[in-house]
N, C-alpha and C positions, 0 to 999 in steps of 0.2 A: 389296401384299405377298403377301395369298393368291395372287394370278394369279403371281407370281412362282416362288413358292413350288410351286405344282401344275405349269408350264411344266417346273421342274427335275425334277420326278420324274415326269413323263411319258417326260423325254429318259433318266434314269436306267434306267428301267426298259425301254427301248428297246434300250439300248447291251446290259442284261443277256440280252435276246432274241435278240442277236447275236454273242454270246459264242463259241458251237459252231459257227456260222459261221467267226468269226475263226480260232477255234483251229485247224479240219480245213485252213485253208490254210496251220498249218503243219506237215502231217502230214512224217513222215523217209521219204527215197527207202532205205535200208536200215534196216529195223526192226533188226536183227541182224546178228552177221559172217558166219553163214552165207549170208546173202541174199548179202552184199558179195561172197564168195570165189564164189558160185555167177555173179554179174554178172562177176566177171572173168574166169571160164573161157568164158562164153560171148561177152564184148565182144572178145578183141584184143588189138588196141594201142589203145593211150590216150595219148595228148598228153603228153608231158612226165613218162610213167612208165612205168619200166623195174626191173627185177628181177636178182638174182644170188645164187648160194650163199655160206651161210658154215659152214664146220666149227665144231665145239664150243669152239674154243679162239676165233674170232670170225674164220680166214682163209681169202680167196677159193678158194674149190674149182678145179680144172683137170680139163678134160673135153676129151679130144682128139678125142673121134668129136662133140662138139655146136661144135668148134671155137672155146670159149674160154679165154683166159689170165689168168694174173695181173695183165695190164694191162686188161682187157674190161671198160667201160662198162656192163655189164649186156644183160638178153634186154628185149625188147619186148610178149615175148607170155607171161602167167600161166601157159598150160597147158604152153608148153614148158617153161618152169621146176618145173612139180610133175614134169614125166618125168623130165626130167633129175635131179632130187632123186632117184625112183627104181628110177631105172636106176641110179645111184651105190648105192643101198642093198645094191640084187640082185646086182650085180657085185662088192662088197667087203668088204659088210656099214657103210659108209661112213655117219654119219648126218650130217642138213646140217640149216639152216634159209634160209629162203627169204627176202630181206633185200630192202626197199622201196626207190627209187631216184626220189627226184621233184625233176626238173632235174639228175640226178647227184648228190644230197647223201641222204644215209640216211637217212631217216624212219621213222617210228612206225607200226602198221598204223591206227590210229588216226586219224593227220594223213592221211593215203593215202585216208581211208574217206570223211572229212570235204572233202577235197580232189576227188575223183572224184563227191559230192553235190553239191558246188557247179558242178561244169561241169555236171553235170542242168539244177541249176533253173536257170542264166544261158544254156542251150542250145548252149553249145560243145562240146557232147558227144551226140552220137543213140546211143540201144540200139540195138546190132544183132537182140539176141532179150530180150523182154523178158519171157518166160513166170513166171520168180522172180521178178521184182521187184515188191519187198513183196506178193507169193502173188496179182498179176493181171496180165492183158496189158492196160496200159493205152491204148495204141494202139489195138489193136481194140478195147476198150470203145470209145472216142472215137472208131471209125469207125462204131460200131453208133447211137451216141448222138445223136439232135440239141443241135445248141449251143442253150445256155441263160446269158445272163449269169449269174454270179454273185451279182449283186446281183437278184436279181428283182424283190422288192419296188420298188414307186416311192419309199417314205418311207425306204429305205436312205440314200437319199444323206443325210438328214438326219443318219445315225451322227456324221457328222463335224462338229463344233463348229463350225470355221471354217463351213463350207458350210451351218450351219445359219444362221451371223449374215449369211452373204453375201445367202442366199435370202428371209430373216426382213428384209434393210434393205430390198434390190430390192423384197418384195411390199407394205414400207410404201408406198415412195414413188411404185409405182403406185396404191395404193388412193387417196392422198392428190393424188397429180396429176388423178386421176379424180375426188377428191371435188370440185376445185377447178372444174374444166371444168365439172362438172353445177353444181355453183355459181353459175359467173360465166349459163351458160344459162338459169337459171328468173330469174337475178337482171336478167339482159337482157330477158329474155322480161316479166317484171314490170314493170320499166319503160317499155320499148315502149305496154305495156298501158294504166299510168297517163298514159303521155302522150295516148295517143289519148282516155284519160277526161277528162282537162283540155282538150285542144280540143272535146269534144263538151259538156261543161257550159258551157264559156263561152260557147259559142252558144249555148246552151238560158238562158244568162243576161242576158245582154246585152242583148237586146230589150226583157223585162220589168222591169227594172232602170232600162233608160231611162223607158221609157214613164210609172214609175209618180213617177219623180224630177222627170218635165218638165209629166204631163199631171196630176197633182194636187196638189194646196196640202198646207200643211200637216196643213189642219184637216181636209181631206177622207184624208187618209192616217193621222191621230191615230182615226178614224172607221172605217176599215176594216172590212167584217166578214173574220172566219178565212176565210170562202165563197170571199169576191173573191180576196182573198190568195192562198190557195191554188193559184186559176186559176194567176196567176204563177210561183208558187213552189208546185207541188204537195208533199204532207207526206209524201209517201213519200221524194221525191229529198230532204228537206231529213236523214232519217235516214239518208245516204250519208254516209262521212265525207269523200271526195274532192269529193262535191260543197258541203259546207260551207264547208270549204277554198276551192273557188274561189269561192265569192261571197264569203266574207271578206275573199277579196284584192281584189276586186273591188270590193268598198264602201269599203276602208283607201282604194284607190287615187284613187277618187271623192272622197275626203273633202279629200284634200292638194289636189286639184286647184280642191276647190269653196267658195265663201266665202258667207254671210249665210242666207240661207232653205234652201239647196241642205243646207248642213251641218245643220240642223237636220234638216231631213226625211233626211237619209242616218241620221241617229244614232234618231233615232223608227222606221225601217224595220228598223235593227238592232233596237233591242230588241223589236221585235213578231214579229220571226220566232224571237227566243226566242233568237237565236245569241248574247247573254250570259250565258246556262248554258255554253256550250261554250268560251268566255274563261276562267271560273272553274275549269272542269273542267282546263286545261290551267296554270293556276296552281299546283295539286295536281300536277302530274306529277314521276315523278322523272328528266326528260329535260330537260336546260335548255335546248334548244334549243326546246323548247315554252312553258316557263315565260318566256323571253323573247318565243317569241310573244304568249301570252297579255298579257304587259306592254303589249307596242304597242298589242294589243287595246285594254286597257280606258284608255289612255294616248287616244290618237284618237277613241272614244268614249265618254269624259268618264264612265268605268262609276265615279262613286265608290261605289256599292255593293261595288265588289269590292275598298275601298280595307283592309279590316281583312287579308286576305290580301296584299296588294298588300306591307303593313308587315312580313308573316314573313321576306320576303324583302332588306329593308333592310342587314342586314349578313352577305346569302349569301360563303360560301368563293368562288363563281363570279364573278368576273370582269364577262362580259358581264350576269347577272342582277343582281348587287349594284347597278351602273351603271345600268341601266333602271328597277330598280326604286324607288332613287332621285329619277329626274329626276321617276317617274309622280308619288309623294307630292306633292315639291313642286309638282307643275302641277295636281292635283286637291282638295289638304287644303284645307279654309277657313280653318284657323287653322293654321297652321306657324309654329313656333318651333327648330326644327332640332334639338331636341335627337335628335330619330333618325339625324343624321347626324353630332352631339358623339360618340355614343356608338359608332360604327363600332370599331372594333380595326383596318381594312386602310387601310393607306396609300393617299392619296389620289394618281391618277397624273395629269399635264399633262393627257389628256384628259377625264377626268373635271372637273376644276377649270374646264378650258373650257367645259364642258358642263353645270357648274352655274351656273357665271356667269350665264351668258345668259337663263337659266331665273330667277335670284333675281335680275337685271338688269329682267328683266320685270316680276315680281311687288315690286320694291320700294316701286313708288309705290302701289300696291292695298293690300297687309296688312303686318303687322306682324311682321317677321322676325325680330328679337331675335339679331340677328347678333352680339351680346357672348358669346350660349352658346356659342359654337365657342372660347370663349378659355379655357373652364373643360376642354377634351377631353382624355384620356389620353393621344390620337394625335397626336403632332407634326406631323405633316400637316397635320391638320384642323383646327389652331392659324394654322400656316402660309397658312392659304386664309383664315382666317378674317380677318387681318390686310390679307393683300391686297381684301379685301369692304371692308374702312373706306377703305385707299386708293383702292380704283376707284369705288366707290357715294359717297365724298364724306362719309365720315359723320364728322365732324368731332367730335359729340359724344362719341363713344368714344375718342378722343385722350387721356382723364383715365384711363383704365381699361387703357390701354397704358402710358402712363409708368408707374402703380404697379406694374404685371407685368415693365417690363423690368427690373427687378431680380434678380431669380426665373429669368429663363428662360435658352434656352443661347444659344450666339453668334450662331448659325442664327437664331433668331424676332429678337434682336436688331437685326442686320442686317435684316430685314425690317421690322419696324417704324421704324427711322429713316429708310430709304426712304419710308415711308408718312408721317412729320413732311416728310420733303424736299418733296415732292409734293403736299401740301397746302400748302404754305407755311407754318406754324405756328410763329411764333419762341419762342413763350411754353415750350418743353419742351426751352432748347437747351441744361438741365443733363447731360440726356441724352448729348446727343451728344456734348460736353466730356467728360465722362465716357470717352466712348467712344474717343476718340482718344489718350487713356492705353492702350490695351488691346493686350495682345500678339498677339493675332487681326490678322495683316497682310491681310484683308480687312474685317472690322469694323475695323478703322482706316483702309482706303481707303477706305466708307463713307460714316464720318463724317466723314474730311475731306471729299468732296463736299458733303454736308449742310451740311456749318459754311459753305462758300461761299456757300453761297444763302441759309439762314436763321439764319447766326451769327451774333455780335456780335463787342465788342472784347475779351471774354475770349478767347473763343474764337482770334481773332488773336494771342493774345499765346502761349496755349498752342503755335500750331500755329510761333510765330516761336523757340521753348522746343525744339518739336523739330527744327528743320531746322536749328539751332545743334548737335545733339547729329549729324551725316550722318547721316540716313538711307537708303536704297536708292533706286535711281535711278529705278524706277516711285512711291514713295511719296514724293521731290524734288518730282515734276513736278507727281502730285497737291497738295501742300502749298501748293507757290508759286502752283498757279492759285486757289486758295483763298482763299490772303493776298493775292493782286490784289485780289479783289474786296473781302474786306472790309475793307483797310485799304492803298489807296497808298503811304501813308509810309514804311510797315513793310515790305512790301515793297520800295521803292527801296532802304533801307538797309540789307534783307540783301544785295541785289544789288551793292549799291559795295562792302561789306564785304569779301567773299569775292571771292577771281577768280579762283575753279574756272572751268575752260574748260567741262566739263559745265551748269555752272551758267548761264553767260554764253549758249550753246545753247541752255536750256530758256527764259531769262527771250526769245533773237531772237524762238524761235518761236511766246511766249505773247502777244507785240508785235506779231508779224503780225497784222492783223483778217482776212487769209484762210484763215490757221491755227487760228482760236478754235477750230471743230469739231472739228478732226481730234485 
């Protein structure tokens, strides 16, 4: 606002410096009527103005030696008209006035004054002698004179607003085209730069790297003095941070690739050259794109030292970091019970759920997951995933701790839990699904008619023979009837003879085919 504010009254105080400038160009080609009547004795004729007497009474004077009448358009020339005036005086005593004539029509000496100004300044009119006008010969000044704009000044032209915002855009979006080019330059040039640093470390790595992986044991690398190490890895390059960098990738890379004694001594070399301070240090960072690396870090090399930080980042706003930092806990904690992941607030996404799977897929048979705490979570998600753990892991004993919740929950965990009775087979819970197929949820009651097919009973048949009496829709027909196939023949033949809906008779051809059962 101050820049603003000084910008205007810089221009302010500009314009007022230019004041006397502006004014003097518009000085009057006649200060006075003397000047004017002196320019018209001396110009002529003039374009489109002419002159004539008039007596006191206001009519045309007659003068037979200047040769005009009562009908005469007027004279052309001023001076002939002051003689003529005169010579009328001296010959009769006769007084007249001398009457303006521009285009023929009588004007004012005024309009006449102002009218003969403006053929000046638009140039349809040149002095013939211009020694009166306004008290100089401005010709000859102007021939003695060298031209000089008017504008002298360079910062004149800023006078003008418009020309000042034209000049003012133009010299932004050079400076900022320019800022951009020297930009994209040092930021090339930089790059360039790094890349030749990373071809030149990774050779300066590679050899020793190997050598020290292949050509000593464990116990002889747990042994190490700093001396030997060094050799390989001198301490000055390890205080580089590009060259950090490349051996971190370097060992990550090693590691995936390497199984039994190899991965040991990769993760014994990491922490002797100390590169799990700089895992740690990059878990502090506020760039998540480091904080994920640090994750993989101490994820690969099994850093649980770095696990209490590892935990801050459990329920980050980030996306990518929330998700790693996740999987790390669970692959490094020795006792996980998940409540770090009950207690998440962000929806859990398909990849994530895939990606913990496989992780708590792993570790089921090793420790003690307490996979019921995800049923207590705030976040319906994490409820959600959690149900699917009992269906996929098998875990049958939780089946008692699902019925008492499905009361309680919404249609969503509903449907997912009688999936998870389907799927185990479990007949003992099939009030549930009875239940269910009362429900005005037309996909919790496709559902559970599934379910009822496979682990209902004869209630359940009679419910589902209750509602196909009542027509249903013709997706939840087709549903029903293959349901009451299975659990009860009878019941279904004698809805089918019952009713001789053509629909009907269709659904039972194509439930008869045995090469239609899947479809």
């Amino acid at each position: 606002m101050l820049v603003k504010n000084a910008v205007a009254l810089v221009f302010l105080l500009f314009l007022m410096s230019k004041t006397e400038v502006v004014l003097g160009q518009e000085d009057q080609a006649f200060p006075d009527s003397t000047s004017f009547v002196d320019f018209l004795k001396s110009q002529g004729e003039i374009p489109g103005l002419k002159f004539r007497l008039l007596d006191p009474a206001g009519q045309i004077l007659l003068d037979s030696t200047a040769g005009t009448s009562a009908t005469d358009a007027g004279m052309t020339d001023f001076t002939s008209a002051l003689a003529l005036r005169d010579s009328l005086f001296l010959s009769d005593s006769t007084s007249s006035n001398i009457q303006f004539l521009l285009y023929s029509e009588a004007n004012t000496f005024e309009a006449v004054q102002e009218y003969v100004s403006n053929l000046l300044k638009i140039g349809d009119l040149e002095p013939v002698a211009t020694d009166n006008l306004n008290g100089r010969d401005l010709i000859s000044l102007a021939s003695r004179e060298r031209y000089s704009s008017l504008q002298s000044d360079g910062f004149a032209y800023v006078g003008d607003f418009k020309m000042f915002v034209v000049i003012f855009t133009i010299s932004i979006f050079v400076l900022f085209a320019f800022g951009m080019i020297l930009f994209m330059l040092i930021l090339k040039v930089q790059g360039n730069r790094i890349e030749k640093l990373f071809a030149l470390y990774d050779a300066q790595i590679v050899g020793p790297l190997s050598e020290i992986l292949f050509d000593k044991s464990l116990e002889e690398l747990e042994s190490l003095s700093d001396e030997e190490l060094n050799q390989n890895f001198p301490a000055k390059q390890l205080k580089k941070p590009i060259y950090v960098q490349v051996l971190v990738e370097r060992i990550l890379a090693l590691n995936k690739k390497m199984k039994g004694d190899f991965k040991l001594k990769i993760k014994v070399l990491y922490k002797r050259l100390n590169l799990e301070k700089d895992t740690i240090e990059k878990l502090k960072s506020s760039r998540w794109d480091r904080v994920v690396s640090g994750l993989v870090e101490v994820n690969e090399m099994d850093l649980t030292e770095a696990l209490k930080e590892v935990q801050k980042h459990v329920n980050s706003p980030n996306f990518h970091i929330r998700s790693q930092a996740v999987a790390t806990v669970l692959n490094l904690s020795e006792n996980v019970d998940l409540s770090f992941l009950r207690d998440q607030t962000f929806p859990l996404s398909s990849w994530q759920q895939m990606n913990y799977l496989r992780i708590i897929k792993y570790l089921n048979s090793s420790r003690d997951l307490r996979i019921n705490t995800l049923f207590s979570s705030h976040n319906q998600s994490i409820r959600l995933f959690g149900y699917k753990l009992v269906r996929i892991l098998g875990l049958v004993d939780l089946l008692v701790e699902l019925e008492e919740k499905f009361v309680t929950v919404s249609d969503e965990e509903k449907i997912e839990i009688i999936k998870t009775f389907e799927y185990l087979g479990v007949p003992a819970h099939i009030e549930v699904i009875n239940s269910s197929l009362k429900s005005e949820n037309i996909e919790l009651v496709c559902v559970a008619a599934k379910a009822a097919g496979e682990i209902g009973d004869d209630s359940s048949a009679k419910i589902i023979y209750e509602i196909l009496e009542g027509s249903p829709g013709f997706r939840l027909k087709v549903i029903f009837l293959k349901s009451l196939q299975n659990l009860n023949g009878e019941l279904y033949s004698q809805f089918i003879n019952v009713d001789s809906n053509s629909d009907l008779h269709r659904i039972n051809k194509h439930l008869s085919d045995p090469l239609l059962q899947d479809v």
